[in-house]
N, C-alpha and C positions, 0 to 999 in steps of 0.2 A: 592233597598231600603237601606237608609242612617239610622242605632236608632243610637241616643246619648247617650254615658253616660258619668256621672259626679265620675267619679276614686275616687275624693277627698271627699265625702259623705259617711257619716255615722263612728258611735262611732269605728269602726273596720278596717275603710277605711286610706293607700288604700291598704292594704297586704287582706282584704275581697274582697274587690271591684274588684282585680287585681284575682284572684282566680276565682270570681265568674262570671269571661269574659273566664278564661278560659276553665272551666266549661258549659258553655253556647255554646262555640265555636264548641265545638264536637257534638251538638242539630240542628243549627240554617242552612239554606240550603246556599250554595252559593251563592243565589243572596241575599244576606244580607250583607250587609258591617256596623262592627261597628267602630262607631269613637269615640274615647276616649280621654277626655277629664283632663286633671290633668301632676302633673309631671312627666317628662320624666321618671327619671332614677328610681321613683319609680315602673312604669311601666315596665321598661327594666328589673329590677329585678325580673319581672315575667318569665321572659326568661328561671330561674333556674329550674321553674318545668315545661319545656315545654310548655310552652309559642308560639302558632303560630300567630307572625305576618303579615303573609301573608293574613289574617283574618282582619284585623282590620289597622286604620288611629289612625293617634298620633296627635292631638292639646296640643301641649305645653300651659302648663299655671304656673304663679309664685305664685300666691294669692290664699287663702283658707277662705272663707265660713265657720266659723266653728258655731256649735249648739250652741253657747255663744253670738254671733254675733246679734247684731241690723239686722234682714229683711233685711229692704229701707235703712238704712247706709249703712249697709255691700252689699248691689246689686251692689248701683250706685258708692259708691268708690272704692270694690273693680275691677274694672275693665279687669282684668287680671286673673278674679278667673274663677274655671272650669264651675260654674252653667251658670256665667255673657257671658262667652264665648260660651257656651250650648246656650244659649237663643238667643242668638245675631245668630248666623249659624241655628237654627231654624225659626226664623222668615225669615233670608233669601233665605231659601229653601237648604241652603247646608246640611243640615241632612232632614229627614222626622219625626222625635219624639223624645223625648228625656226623659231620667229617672235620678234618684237619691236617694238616699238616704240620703241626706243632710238636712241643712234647709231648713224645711218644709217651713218657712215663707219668706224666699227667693224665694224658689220656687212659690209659690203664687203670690208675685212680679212678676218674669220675666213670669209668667202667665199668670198674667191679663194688666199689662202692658208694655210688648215687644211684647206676642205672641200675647197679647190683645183678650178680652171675645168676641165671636161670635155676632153680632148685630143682636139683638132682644131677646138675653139672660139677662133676668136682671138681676142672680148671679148666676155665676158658681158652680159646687160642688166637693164633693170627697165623693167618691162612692166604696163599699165594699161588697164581696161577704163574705155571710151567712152561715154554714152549718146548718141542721136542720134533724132530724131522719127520716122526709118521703122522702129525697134528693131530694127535691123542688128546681130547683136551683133558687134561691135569693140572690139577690141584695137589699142594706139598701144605703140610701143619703137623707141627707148630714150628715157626719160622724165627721164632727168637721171646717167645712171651714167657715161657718155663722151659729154663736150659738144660734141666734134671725131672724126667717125669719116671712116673712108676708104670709097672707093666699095666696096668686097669685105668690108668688115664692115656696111654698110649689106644689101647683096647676101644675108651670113649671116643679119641679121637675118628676112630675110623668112624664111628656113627654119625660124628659131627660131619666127616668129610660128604659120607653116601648123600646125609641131606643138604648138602651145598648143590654138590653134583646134579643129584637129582632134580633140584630148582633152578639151579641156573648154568647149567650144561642140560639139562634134559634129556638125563639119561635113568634109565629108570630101574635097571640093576648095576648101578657100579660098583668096577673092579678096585679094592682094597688091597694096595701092596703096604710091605713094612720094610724100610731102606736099615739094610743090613750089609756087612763088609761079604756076604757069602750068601747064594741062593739055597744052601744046605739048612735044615730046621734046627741043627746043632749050634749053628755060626751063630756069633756076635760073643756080647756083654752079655751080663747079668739080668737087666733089665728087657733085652730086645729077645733071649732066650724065654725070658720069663710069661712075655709081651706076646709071641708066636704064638708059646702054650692055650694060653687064651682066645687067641686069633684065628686059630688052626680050625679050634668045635663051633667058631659065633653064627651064630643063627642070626645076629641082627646085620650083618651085611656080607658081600662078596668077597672072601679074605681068598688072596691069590698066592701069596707064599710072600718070599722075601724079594727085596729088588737089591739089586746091586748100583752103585754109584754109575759107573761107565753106561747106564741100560737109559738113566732120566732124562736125557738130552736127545737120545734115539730113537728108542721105542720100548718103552716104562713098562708096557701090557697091562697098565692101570690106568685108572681113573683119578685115584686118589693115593697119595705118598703118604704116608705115617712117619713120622721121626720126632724125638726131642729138641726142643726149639736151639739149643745149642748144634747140633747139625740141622736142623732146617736153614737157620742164621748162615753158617758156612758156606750151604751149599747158593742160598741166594745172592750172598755175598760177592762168594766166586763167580756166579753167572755175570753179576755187574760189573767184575773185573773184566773180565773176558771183554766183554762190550768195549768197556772204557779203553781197550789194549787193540782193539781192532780199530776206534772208532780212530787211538793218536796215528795207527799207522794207514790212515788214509785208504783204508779195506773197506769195498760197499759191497754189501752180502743180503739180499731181501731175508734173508733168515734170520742171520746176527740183529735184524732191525726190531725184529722181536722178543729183544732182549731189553730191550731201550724201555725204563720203569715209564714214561714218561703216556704208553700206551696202554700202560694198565692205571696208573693215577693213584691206586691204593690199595689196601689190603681190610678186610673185614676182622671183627674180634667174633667167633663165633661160639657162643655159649653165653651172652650176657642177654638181658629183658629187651633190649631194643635194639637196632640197625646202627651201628655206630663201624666207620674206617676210619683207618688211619694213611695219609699221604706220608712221602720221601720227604724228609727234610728240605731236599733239595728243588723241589718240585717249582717249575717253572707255571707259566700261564695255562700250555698244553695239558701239563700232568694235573695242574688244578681243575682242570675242565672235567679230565678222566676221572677223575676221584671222585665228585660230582653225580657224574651219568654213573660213575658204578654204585654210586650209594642210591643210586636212583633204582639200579637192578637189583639192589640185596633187597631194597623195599617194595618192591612189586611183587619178587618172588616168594615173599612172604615166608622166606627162609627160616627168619627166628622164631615164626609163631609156630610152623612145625619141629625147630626143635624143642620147645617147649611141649609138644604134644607127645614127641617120642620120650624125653627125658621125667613124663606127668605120667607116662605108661610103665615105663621102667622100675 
């Protein structure tokens, strides 16, 4: 197995990014070969704190992607850049997955149109693991990729979610909630009314009713959270507040620790041809290491080739 990654991503990148490979290196088994993607000699200069190359392939690249950058400008001209060259040896099968911590909205780009969306997936998503006090494990999507979805791509997502769940939570009928201001089937919007209807008769997963906001953090009584990426964004957003507001006022809480992005590393896009996460912006040595081993687990668990098997039955 070939993972990618993008050296040249993120606000700390690449003296984080360069760290956080090697970090990762001492975890990851032999048959894993990472390729790394960005500048040389900023790479080489990982050499000083022990640095094994014997682990890892070096794609040279001159251009940088940076978080200021136009998306679809910055993809298709810079061509020489680490993501642009990431995506291009992903769609060709010379890697098997690839990660970053870069523009997000690049990465989106060469997501939907290099690696290109699974057919029969009408919108891909970005999908987030939950902590909550009964350690339910939970899953929340779409978490900011389409801030406006329709009630039949809400519908799809819970299909995308069962098969996340079911691959890498191992569980083998999960529970489908839809985050709604009201556990009533009347409550919400237009959209999350519309959304239930659909959800209420589905034969293709476990749909549990609605959740309520107050229930995600405690006890969800699902598996997987439903929502449009504009409140998934929100609700992660505010988790990280939460964290950052504890962490200034000198509160140590083994739970709140589970807030800390830096344990999860990233987030998957799920509905596109290949394994592709994306990391925090912000993302240190640690969280580069996480992102890593978690693209390590979306590509073991063989997650995308069964959604392509459910979305080729559908």
């Amino acid at each position: 197995m070939r993972i990618g990654i993008d050296i040249m991503g993120g606000d700390f990148a690449p003296d984080s990014t360069v760290s956080g490979v090697n970090l990762v290196l001492k975890e990851i088994p032999e048959t894993v070969k990472l390729v790394l993607f960005g500048d040389k000699e900023s790479i080489i200069r990982g050499s000083d704190s022990g640095f094994d190359f014997s682990g890892v392939d070096i794609v040279e690249t001159t251009e940088v992607i940076t978080m200021n950058d136009h998306p679809y400008k910055a993809f298709f001209s810079k061509k020489n850049s680490s993501i642009y060259k990431g995506f291009h040896q992903l769609k060709t099968g010379q890697i098997d997955a690839f990660c970053s911590a870069g523009n997000t909205g690049a990465m989106m780009i060469g997501a939907t149109q290099v690696v290109t969306v699974i057919p029969g997936i009408i919108r891909p998503s970005i999908a987030a693991r939950i902590p909550n006090l009964s350690n339910t494990p939970l899953l929340l999507l779409d978490v900011g990729l389409n801030p406006d979805s329709r009630p039949d791509v809400l519908y799809q997502y819970g299909i995308l979610g069962k098969t996340y769940a079911k691959n890498l939570f191992n569980i083998e009928d999960p529970k489908i909630g839809l985050i709604n201001i009201g556990s009533e089937e009347e409550k919400g919007n237009l959209a999350t009314k519309a959304a239930y209807q659909l959800m209420k008769d589905a034969i293709d997963f476990n749909f549990i009713g609605n959740v309520e906001g107050n229930e995600i953090f405690t006890n969800p009584r699902c598996n997987v959270l439903v929502c449009d990426g504009f409140i998934g964004n929100v609700i992660l957003k505010e988790a990280e507040g939460f964290y950052n507001l504890i962490k200034n006022r000198n509160i140590t809480d083994d739970f709140f620790e589970l807030f800390n992005f830096e344990n999860f590393g990233g987030t998957p896009i799920l509905g596109v041809c290949k394994p592709v996460v994306v990391g925090h912006g912000i993302s240190n040595d640690v969280a580069i290491k996480n992102m890593i081993l978690h693209t390590l687990d979306v590509l073991q668990s063989k997650v995308v080739e069964n959604i392509k098997i459910i979305a080729n039955n559908d």
